[in-house]
C-alpha positions in Angstrom: -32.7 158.2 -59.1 -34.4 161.1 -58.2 -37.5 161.7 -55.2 -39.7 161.7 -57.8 -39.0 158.5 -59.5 -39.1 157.0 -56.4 -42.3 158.3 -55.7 -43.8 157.3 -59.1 -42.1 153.2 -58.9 -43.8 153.4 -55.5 -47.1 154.6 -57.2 -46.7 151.7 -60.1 -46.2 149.3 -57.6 -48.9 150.3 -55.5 -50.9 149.7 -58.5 -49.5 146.4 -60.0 -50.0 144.8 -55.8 -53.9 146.3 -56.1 -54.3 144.7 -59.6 -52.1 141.1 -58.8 -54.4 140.7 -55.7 -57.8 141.4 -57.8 -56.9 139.3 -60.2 -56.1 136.2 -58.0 -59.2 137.1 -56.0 -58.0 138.4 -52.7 -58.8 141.9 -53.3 -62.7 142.9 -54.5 -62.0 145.4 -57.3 -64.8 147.5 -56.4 -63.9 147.5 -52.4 -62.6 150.9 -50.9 -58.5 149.7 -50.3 -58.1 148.3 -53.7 -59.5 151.7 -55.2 -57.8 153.6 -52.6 -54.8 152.1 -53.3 -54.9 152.7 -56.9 -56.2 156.2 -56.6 -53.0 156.9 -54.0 -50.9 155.5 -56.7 -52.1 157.1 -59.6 -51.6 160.1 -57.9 -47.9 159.5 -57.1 -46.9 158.4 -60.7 -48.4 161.6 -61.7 -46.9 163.8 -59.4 -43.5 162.4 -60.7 -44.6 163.5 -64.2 -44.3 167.1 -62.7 -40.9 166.6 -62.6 -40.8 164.7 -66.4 -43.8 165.1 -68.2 -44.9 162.3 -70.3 -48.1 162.7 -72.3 -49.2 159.3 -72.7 -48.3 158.4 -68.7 -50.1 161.3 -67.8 -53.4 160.6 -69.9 -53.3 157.0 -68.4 -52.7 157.7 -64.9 -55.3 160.3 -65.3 -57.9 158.3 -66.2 -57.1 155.3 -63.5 -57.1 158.1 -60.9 -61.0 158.9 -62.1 -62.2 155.5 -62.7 -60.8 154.9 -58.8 -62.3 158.0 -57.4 -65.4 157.6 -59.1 -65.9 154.3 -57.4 -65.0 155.3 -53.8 -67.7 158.1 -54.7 -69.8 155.4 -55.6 -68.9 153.8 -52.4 -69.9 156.1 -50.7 -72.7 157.4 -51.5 -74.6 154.1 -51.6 -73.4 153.7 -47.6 -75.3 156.5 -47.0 -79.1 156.4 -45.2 
């Protein structure tokens, strides 16, 4: 196993732990450590795909990284004055 799949099973499993804990209601999806966590992940299991590109993986993990940033943005901005 190579750095890079490590880094990527660490990314998936950063995700599946955020997801698990939203779904049993420990975790608010739309609070800052579940969508940091699965941006942080989503950008691990995409830096893997450097290393061995997968089209599909790539698309998906995209589009989880976005949906998570987009919310911390939202986050944000609605903390502000």
């Amino acid at each position: 196993m190579t750095l890079p799949d490590i880094g990527g099973l660490i990314g998936v499993a950063m995700m599946l732990v955020a997801y698990a804990l939203s779904a049993a209601g420990r975790v608010r999806v739309d609070a800052w450590p579940a969508l940091a966590v699965n941006l942080i992940g989503a950008g691990l299991v995409l830096a893997s795909l450097v290393f061995k590109f997968n089209l599909p993986a790539f698309i998906m993990e995209t589009a989880w990284a976005v949906v998570a940033l987009c919310g911390l943005i939202k986050l944000a901005l609605k903390k502000r004055p």
